[in-house]
KERO-757819 format. One record per residue: residue in one letter; x, y, z of N, C-alpha, C in turn. Coordinates in pm, whole numbers, plus 50000, padded with zeros to 5 digits. Example, Ala and Ser with C-alpha at 12.3 -4.5 7.8 and 13.67 -1.06 7.14 Angstrom:
% residues 2
A513194943150780512304955050780513204967050780 S512854977550708513674989450714512905000350787 
% end
This chain:
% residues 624
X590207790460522590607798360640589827793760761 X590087794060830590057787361012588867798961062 X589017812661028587897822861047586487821460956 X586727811860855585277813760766584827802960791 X583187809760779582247798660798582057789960693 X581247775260719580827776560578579647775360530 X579177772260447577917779260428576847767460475 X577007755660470576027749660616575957755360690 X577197758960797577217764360916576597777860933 X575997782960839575157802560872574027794360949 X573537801761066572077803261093571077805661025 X570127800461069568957802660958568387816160998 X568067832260837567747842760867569097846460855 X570147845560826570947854160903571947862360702 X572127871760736571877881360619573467885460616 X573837883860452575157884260445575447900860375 X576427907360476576537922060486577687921360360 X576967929960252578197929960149579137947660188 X580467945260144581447951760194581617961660124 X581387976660153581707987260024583567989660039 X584657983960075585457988660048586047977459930 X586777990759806586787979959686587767973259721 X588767972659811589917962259830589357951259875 X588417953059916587617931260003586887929359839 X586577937259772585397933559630586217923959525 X585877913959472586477906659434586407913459258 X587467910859169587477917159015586407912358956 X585467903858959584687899358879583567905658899 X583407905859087581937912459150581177924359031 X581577929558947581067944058869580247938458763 X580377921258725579367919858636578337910958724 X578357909058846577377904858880576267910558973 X574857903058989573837909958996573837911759174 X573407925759163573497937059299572397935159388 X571697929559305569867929459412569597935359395 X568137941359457567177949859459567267963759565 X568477967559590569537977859661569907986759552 X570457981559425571167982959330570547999459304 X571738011159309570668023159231570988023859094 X571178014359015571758019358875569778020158818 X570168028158701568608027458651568558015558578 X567498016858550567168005558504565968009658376 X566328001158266565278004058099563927998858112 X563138013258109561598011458118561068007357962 X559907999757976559507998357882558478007357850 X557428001757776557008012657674555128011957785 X555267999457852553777998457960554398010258063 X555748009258112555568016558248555418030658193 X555868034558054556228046758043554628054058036 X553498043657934552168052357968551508054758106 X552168036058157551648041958323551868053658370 X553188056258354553928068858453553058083458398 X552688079558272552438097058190550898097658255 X550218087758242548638086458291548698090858436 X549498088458506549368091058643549638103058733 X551208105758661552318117158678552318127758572 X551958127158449551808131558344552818139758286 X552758147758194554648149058136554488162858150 X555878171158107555758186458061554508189757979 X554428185957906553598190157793552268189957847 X551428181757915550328179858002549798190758116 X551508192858144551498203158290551118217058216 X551728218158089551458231658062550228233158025 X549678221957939548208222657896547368228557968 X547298218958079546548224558183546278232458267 X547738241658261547518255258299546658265058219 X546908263958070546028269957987544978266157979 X544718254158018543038252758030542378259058151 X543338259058255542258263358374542568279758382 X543488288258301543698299658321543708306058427 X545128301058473545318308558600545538320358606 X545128332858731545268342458700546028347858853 X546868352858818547498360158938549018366158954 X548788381158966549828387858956550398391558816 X549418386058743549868393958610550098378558548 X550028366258618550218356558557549288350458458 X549058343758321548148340858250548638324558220 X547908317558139547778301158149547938300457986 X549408314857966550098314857850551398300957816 X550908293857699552468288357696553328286757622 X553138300957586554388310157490555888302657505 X555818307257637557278305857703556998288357779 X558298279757714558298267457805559008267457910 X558818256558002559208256558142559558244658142 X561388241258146561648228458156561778225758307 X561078212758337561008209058503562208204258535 X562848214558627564228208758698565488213358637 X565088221758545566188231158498566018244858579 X567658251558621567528260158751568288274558656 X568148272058505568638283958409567888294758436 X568318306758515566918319858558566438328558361 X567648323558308566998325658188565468327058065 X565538309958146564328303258036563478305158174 X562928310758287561888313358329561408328358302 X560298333858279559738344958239559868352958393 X560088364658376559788375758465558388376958582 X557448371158517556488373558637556138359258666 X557198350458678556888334758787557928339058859 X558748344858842559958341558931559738343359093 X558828347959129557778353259250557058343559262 X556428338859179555408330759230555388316259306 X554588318759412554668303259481554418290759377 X555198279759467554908266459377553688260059396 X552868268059489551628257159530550448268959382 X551688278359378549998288059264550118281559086 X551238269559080551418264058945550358251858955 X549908243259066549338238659063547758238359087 X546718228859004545268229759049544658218959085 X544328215259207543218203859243542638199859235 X542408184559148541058187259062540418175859168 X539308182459267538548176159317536768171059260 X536808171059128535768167859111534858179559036 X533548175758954532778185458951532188197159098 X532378205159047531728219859170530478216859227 X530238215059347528598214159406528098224959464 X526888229059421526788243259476526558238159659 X526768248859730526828244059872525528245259939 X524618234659994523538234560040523088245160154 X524048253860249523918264260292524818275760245 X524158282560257525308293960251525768301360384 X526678303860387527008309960550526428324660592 X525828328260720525488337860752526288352460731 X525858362560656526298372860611526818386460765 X528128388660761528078397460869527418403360909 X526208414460802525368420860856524568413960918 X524178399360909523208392660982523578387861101 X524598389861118525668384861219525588400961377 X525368412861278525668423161323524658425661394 X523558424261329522378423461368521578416061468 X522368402161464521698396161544522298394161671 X523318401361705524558400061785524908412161863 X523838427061796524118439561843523938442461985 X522968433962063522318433962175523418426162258 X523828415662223524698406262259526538405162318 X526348406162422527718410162494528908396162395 X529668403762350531008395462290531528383162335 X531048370362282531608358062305533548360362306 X533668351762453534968344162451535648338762401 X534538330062331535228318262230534458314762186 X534178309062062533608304261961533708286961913 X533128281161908533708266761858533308264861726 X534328261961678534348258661541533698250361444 X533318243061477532788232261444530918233561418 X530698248561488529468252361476529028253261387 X529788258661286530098265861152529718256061062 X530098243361109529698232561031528208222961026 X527518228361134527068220461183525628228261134 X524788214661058523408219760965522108215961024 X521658223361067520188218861130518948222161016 X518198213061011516578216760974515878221061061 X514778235061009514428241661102512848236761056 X512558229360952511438221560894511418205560953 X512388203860938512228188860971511598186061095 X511848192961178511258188761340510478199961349 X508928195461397508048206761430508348210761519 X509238207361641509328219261757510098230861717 X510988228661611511988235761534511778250961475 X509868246161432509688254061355509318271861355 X509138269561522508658281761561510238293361544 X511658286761553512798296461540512538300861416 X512088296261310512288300861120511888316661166 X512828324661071512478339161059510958340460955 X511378330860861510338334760753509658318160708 X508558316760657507968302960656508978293360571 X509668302960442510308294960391511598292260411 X512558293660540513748292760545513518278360626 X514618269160584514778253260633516278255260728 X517108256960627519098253260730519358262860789 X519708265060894520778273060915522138265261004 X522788267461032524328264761108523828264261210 X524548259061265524928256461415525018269961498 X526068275961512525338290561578524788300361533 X523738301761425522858303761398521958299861499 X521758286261505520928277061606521068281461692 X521928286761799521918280061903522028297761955 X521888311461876521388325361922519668322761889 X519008313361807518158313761804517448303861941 X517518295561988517568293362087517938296062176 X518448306362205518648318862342517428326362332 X517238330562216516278339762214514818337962214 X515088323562184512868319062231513178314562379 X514278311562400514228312362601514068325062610 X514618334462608514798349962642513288353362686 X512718348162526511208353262521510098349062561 X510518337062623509668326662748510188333062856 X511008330562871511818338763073512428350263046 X511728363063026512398376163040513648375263158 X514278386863101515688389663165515308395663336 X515638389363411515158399463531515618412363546 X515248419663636515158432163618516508435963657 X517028432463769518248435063861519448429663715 X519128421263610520468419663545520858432963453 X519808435763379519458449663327520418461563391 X519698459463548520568473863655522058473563650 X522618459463691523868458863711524728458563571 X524088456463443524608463663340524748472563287 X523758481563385523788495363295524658497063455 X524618496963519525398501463646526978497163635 X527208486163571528888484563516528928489963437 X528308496563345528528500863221528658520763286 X527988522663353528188539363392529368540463486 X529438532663526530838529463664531998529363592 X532138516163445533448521163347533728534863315 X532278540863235532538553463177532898563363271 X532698562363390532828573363493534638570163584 X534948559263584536368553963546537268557563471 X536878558063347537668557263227537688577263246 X536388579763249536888598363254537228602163408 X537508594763502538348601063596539528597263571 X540138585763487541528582563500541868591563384 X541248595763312541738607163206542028621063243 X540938623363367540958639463345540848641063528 X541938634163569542268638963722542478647863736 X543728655963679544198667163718542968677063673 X542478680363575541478688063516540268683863543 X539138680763639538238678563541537578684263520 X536188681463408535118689263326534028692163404 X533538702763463532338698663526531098695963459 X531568702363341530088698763219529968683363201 X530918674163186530848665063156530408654463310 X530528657663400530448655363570529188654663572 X528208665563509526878668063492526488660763400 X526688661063295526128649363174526108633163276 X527198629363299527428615163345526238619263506 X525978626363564525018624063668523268624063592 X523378634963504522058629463412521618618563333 X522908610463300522888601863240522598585463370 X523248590363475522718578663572521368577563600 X520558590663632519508589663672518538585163552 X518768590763399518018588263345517728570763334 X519228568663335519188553163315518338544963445 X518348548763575518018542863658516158542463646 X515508553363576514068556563536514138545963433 X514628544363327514248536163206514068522963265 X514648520363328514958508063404513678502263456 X512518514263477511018513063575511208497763671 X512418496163696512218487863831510978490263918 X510698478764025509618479464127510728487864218 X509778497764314510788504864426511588500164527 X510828483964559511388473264606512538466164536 X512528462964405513628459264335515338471564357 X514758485964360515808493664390516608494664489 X515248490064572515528487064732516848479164759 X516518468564687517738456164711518608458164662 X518628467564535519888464964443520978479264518 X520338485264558521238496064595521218501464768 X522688504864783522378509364950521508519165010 X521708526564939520898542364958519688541864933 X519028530364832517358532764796516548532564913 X516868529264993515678532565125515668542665194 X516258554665163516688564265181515688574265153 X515468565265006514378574564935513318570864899 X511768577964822510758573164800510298576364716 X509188571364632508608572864524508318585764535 X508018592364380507168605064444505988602464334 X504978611564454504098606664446503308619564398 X502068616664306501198628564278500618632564381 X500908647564397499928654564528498358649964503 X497618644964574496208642964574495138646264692 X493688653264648493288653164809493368643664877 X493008644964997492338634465077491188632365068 X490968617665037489848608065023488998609065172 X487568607965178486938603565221486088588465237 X486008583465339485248572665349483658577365394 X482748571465325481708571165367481428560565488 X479958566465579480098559665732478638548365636 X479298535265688478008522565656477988512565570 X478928520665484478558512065346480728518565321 X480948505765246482248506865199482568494865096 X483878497265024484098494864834485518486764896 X485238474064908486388467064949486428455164810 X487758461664740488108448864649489358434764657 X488938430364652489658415764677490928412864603 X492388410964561493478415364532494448401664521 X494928398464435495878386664490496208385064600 X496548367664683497328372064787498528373064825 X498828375164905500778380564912501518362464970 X501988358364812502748345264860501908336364852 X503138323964899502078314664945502028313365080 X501388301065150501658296165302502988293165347 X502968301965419503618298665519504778288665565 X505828284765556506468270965627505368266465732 X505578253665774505208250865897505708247865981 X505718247966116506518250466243506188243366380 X506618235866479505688232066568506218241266667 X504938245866752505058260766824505188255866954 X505798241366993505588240867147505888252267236 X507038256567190508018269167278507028284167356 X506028282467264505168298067262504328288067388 X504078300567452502958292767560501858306067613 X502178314667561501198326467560499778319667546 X498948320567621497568316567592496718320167419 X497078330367401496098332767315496448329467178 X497808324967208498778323967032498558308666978 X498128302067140498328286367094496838279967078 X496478274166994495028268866995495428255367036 X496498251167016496578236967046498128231767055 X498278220367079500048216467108500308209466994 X500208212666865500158206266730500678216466633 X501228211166504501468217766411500708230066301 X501468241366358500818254366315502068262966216 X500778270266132501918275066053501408293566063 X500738295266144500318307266175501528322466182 X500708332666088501888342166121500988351366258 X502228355766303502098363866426502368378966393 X502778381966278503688392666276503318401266134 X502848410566072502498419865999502888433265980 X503598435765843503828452465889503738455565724 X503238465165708503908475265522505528481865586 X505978485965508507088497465493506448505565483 X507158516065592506438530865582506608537365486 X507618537265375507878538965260507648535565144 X508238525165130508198513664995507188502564996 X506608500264862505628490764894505958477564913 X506278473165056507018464365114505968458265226 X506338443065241505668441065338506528426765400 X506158426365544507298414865646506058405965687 X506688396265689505608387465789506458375765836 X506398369065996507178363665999505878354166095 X506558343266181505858333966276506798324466328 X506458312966401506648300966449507768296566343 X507688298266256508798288666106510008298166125 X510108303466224511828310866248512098318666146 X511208324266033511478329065897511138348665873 X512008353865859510938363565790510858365465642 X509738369565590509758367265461509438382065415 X510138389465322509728399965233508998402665084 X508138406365098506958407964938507068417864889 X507198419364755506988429164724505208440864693 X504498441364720503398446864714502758452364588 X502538444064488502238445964347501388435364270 X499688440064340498878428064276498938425664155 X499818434164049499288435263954499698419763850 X499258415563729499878404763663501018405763653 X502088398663533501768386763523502248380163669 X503168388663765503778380863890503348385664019 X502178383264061501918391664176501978392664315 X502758400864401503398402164558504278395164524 X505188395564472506448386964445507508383164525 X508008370464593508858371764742509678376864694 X510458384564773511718392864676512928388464789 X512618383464919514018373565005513138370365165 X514148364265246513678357965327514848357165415 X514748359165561516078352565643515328346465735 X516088333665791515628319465888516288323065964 X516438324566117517148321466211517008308766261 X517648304466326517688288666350516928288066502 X515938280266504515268273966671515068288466705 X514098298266661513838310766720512828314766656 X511148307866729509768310366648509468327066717 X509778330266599509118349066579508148352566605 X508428364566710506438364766768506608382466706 X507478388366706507238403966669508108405466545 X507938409966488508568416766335508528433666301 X509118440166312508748455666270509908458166190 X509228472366077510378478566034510558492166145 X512228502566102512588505066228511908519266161 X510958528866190510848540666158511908553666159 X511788562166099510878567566006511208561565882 X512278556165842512878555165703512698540465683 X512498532365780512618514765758513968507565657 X514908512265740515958507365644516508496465774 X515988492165865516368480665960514908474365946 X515498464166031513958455166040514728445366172 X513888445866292513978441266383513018431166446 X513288420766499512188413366508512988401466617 X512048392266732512328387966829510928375766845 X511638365566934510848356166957510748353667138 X510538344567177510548341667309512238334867383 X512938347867323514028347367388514838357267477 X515738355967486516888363867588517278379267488 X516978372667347517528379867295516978386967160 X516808396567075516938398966948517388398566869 X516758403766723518028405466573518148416066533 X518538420966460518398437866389518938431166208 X518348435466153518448435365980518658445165951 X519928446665936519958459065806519928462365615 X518998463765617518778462965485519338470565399 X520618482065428521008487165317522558479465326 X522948467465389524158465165423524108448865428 X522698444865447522718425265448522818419665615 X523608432465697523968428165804523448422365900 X523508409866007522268406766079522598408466224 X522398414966288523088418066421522228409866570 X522818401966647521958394466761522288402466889 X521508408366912521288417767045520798406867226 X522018403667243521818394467363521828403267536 X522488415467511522718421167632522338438467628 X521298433167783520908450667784521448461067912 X522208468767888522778475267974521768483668064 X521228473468149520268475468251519888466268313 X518338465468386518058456468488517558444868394 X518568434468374518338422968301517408415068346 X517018411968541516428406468554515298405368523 X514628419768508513378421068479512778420268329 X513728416868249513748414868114514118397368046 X513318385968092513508377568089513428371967942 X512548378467854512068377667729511378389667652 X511848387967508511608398967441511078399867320 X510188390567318509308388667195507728401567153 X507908413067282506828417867267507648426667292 X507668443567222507818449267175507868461767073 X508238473467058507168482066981508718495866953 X508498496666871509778510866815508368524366817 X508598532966837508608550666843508688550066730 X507208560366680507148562666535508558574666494 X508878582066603510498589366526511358580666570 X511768569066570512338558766537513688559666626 X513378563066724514148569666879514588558266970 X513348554867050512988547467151512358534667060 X512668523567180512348508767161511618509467282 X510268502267319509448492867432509898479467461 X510138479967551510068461767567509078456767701 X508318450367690507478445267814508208435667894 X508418441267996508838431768104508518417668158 X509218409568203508558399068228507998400768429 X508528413668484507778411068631506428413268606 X505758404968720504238409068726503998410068885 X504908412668948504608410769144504328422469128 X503148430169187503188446769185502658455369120 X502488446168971501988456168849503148449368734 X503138458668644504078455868571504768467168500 X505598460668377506568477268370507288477268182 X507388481868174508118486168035508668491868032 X510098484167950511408489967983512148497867871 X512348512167854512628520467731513898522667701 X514168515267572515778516167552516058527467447 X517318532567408517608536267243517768528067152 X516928530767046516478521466901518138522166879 X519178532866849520098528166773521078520366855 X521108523666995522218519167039521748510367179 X520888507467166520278497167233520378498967453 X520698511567427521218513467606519828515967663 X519788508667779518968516467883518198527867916 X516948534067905516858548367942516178552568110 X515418542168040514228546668166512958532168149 X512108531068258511258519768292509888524768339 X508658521868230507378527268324506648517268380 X506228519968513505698510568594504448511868567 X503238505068576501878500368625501218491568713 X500578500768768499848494568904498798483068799 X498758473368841497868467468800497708453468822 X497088442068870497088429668868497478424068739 X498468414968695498478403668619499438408968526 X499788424168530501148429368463500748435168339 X501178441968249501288452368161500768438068023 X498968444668005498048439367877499028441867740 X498718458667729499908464367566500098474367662 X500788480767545501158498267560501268504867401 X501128519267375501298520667226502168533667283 X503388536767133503778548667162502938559967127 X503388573067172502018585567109502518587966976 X501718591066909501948595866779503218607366723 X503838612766839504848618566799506178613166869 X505628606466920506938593566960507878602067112 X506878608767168507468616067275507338607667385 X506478598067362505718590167524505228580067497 X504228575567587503638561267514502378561967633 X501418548467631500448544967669500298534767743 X500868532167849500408514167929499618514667971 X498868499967925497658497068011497998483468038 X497148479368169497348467368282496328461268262 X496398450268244495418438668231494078438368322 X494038444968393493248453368506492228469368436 X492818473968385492138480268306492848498268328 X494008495868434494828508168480495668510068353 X495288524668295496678529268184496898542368309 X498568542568203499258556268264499838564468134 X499738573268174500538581068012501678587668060 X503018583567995504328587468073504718594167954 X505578603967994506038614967883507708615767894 X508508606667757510098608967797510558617867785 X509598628967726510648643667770510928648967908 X510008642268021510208645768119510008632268234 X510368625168111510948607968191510038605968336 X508398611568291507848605268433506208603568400 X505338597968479504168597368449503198610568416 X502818613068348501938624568368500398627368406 X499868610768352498398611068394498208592268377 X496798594168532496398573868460495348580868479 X494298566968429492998568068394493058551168389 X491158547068403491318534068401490118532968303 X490158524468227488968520168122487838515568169 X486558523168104485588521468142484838509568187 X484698498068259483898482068218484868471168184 X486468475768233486848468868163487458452168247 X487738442668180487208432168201488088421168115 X489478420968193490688415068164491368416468015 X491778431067992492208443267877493328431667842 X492948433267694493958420467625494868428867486 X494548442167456495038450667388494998464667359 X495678477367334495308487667271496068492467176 X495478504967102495318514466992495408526266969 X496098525266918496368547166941495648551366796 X495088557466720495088565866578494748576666562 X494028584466457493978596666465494958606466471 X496178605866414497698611366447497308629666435 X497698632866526497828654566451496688660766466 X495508654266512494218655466553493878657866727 X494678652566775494178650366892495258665466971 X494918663767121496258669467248497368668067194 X498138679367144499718679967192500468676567290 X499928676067362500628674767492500758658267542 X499548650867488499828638067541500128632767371 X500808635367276501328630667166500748633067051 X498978640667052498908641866982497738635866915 X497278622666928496648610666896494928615266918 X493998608866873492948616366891492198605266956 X492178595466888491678579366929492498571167008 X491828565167111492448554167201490978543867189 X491518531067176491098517667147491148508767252 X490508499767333490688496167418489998480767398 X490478470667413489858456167379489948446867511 X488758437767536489038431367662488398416667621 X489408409667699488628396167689487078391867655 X485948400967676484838401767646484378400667533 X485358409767431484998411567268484738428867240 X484448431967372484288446567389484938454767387 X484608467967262486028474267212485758489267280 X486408492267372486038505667377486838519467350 X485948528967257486878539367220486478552567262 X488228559767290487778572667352488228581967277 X487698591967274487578609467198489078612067248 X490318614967298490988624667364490748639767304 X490288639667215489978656067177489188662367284 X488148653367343486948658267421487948659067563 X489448655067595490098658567722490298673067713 X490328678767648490508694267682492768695167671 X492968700267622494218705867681495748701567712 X495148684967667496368674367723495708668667833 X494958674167952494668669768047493888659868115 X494218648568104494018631468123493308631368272 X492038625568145490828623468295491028613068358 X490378613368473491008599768566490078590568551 X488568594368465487318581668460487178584368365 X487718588068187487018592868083486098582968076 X485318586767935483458578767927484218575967741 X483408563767725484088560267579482948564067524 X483268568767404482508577667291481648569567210 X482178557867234481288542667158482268532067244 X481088520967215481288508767292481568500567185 X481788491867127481728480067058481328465967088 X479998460967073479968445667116480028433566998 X480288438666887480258430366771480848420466810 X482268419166857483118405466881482428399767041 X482258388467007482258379567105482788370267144 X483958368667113485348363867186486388376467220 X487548372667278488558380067334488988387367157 X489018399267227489588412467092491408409967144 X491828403266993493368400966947494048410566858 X493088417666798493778428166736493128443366701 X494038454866727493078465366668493818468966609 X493608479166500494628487166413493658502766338 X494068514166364493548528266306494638523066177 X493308532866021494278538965903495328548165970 X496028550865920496838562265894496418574165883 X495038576265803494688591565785493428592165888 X493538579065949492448580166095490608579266072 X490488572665940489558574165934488548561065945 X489678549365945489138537865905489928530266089 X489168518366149489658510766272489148496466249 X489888485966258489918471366219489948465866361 X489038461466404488408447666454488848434766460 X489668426266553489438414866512490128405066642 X489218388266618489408380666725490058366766668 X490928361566721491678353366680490918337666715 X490158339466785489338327766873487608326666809 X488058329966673486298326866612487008328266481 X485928319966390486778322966230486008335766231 X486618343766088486058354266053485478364166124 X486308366066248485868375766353486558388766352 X485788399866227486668411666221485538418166147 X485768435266200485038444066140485428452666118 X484508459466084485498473966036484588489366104 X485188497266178484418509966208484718526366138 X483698531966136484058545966070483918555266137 X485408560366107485468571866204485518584766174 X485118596366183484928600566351483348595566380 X482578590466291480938584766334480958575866419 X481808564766435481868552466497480688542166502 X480428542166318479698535966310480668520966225 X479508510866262480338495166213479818495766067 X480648492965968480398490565856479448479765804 X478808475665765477248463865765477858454465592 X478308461065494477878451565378479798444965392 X480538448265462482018441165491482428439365580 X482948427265657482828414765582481458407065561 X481388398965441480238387865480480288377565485 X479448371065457479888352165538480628341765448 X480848351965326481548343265232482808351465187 X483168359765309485028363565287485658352965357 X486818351265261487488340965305488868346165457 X488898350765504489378354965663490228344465741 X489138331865816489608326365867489888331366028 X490878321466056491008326766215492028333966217 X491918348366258493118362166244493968357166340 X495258358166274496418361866355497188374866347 X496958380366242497618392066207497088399566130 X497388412966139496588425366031497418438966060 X497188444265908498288458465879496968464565800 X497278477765832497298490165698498218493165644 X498558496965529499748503165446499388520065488 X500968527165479500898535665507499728545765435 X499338548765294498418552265229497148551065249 X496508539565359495858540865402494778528965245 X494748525065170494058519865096494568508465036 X495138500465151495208483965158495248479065309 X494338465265298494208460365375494838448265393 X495468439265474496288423465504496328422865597 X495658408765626494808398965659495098387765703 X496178380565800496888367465783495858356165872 X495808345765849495298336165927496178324365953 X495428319066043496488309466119496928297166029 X496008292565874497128286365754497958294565684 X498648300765736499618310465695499608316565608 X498248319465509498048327565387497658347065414 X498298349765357497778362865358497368372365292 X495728373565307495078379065179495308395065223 X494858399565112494628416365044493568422765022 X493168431465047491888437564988492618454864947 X491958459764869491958471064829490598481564879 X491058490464929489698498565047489708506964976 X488478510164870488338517864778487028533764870 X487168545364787485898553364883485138552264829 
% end
């Protein structure tokens, strides 16, 4: 045929397709050989047949071995009463309790002799136990489970073992035991504690208002408010730690055991030495400040300017030149002591005043040699920049000096005129407006001023040695007087609070410091009536300092007055009052002091801080 090839002519590879229809199959094709396609069976011999039984093994094998391994389940036994022909589908010849049973439960795996398992896995209760404290994992990885550590093999290992003789445990086993020797190196801070028990009373108090809106229990209203407070006591946070964590804690205050009042003895005094609060300081270069007395030099200083406690909480601010203020907590005690607890930087704005805002100190205000101020609010984070004063701006060129009214009313600000005298300009602490302006006659412009102790008025004195005492209940001067000797007045002091005249605030002590070193203090008790002498006589002189007096400060309970000159190291003393005698065995030549820039009492009256111009700030404890 003209269509067939022939068999030279195939390509090489090329595979001849045989035809299943029997009309192309030729009559003979049925005795010949099919290939290795072919499905007819084919006669095993007597090798393949042991192969096949050794490998695959027969009925008789299958049943054996059920009875050897005695399977048990559902009533099934590794009986073989009854045979089981494989691949016969007669429901007859199968027994009643296989007819259920899976095909994977006829067979057994024989992986080998049994090894006992070198761990054993952690028992739930150990699980329960060690996990009770432990807020509920997300997810788990699997593979943990597998995973065998020696707790012998590596000596750093060895300190997790519960008991000397335990070696393996798993993988997360491991790895709660290693949470927990961190845990027990770095305790949990305190604030994580709060905000768990504080999500945790917030659900429950959730969960029973979304239950019992329409109704609710007031018994149970009461339980859940006893139950907050108790929790917030267990907690023994620092009062400062409460401070931060909650809005309202500055609101409130420790309470405290009623106790008398302490006396100081006059001459001799019990001053103990205390961690100090922090470390130094940032450092800052102070070109900007040009105040004479702040700058020792046109070089890098890390000096604080600025000192205060919380009138409340044992809190303390300190800020300077490094644009920073920094907050401590006030707690010499171990293992962490004065602990910074935060800090805010303003940018290019070296801090010359820092205060908290009285009576409650839940602001904190503070200013440098600018146009302008900040306000901190501490129950809110908020930082507010006070650029405009609804008044005579001109005369307010800068506002780094400054002073809040102990009823937390009125703000001071010292003016920058000096043609005439000078003047201080009285705003409202909350809302920052305008009130009123007190003038002083005096050459070279307004030295300080202090408010009176009941925050009705205040005190200017002129660098000249002219004070006036102006009273804002009746927004006008009421009396001057000029200091005795005095001799370019570089600061004053009010103390003695509730002791002194009602009428001029109250105050019993006035402090008076002059470029000389010479501190002079006056009685106002001995004014009679309120009525402000025009030459009083100071009740004591002070010549201990012999450089310019930079700082004075009365205790609180008026019994104790601090000394000190920024222009000598270790130039500070201490006087007792009402004797006005200088204390002799504190300081001595081996307190470490330095050159003062700053100094506080705490409201309690029995701590002392101390800053010097390397920005450290020590502590003492003023024992009676």
């Amino acid at each position: 045929m003209a269509g067939r090839l022939k068999e030279s002519d195939r390509p090489k590879g090329a595979t001849t397709i045989q035809s299943k229809d029997p009309d192309l199959m030729d009559e003979d094709s049925s005795g010949a050989f099919d290939g290795f396609d072919s499905d007819k069976d084919q006669d095993k011999n007597s090798i393949e047949l042991e192969l096949e039984k050794a490998v695959f093994g027969d009925d008789f094998g299958f049943h054996e071995r059920l009875q050897h391994h005695g399977i048990v389940k559902d009533g099934l036994t590794g009986s073989t009463a009854h045979r089981i022909t494989v691949g016969d589908s007669t429901k007859g010849d199968i027994p009643d309790n296989l007819r259920e049973l899976a095909d994977a439960d006829l067979f057994v795996l024989d992986s080998g002799p049994s090894v006992k398992p070198l761990l054993q896995a952690p028992s739930d209760a150990d699980d329960a136990d060690d996990s009770a404290d432990e807020p509920e994992a997300v997810w788990h990885d699997s593979d943990d489970d597998r995973i065998v550590v020696s707790l012998q093999a590596n000596p750093r290992l060895r300190k997790l073992r519960i008991h000397e003789d335990e070696d393996l445990v798993n993988g997360r086993q491991y790895t709660k035991r290693l949470r927990r020797q961190f845990e027990l190196l770095n305790p949990v801070p305190l604030w994580v504690g709060h905000s768990r028990a504080k999500r945790k009373t917030d659900n429950d108090l959730d969960h029973h208002n979304n239950n019992n809106t329409a109704f609710p229990d007031p018994d149970l209203d009461a339980s859940s408010d006893d139950e907050m407070s108790v929790d917030s006591d267990q907690l023994s946070a620092p009062p400062l730690a409460r401070l931060l964590q909650q809005p309202g804690a500055l609101l409130t205050s420790e309470t405290d055991t009623p106790r008398g009042k302490r006396k100081l003895r006059p001459e001799v005094i019990d001053m103990q030495r205390t961690k100090d609060v922090g470390a130094a300081q940032p450092v800052s270069v102070i070109r900007e400040l040009s105040i004479l007395w702040l700058l020792m030099s046109d070089s890098t200083q890390s000096a604080i300017t600025s000192l205060q406690f919380h009138p409340v909480q044992p809190l303390l601010i300190s800020s300077g030149p490094a644009s920073t203020v920094f907050m401590h907590h006030v707690a010499p005690q171990p293992p962490n002591p004065n602990p910074l607890l935060t800090s805010l930087h303003i940018h290019s704005t070296p801090l010359f005043t820092t205060v908290f805002q009285p009576p409650d100190g839940t602001k904190i205000l503070f200013a440098g040699r600018r146009r302008y101020f900040h306000s901190w609010d501490l129950s809110t984070g908020r930082v507010d920049k006070i650029s405009r004063l609804y008044g005579p701006r001109s005369e307010q060129k800068s506002m780094e000096r400054f002073k809040i009214s102990p009823c937390g009313r009125w703000m001071g600000l010292v003016g920058s005129r000096r043609k005439g005298g000078g003047l201080v300009n009285v705003l409202d602490a909350r809302t920052f407006q305008w009130i009123a302006e007190v003038h002083v006659e005096s050459n070279g412009g307004v030295a300080d001023f202090e408010w009176w102790g009941d925050g009705e008025g205040m005190t200017v004195i002129g660098k000249g040695g002219e004070a006036v005492e102006w009273d804002g209940r009746q927004r006008k001067v009421v009396g001057r007087w000029v200091d005795e000797g005095a001799v370019g007045t570089t600061v004053l002091a009010m103390g003695g609070r509730g002791s002194g005249a009602k009428e001029i605030g109250g105050d019993r002590w006035v402090a008076v410091g002059s470029t000389s070193g010479v501190v002079n203090v006056y009685d106002r008790k001995t004014w009679g009536s309120g009525k402000v002498l025009s030459g009083p006589k100071p009740c004591r002189a002070f010549d201990q300092l012999t450089t310019p007096t930079s700082h004075l400060a009365f205790s609180p309970d008026g019994q104790l007055m601090v000394m000190a000159s920024r222009w000598k190291r270790d130039a500070l003393r201490l006087v007792h009052l009402p004797s006005c005698t200088v204390y002799k065995n504190w300081p001595t030549s081996s307190t470490p002091l330095g050159q003062i820039t700053a100094l506080a009492i705490n409201p309690k009256s029995d701590l002392l801080a101390v800053a010097n111009e390397q920005g450290k700030i020590r502590l003492w404890e003023i024992r009676a």
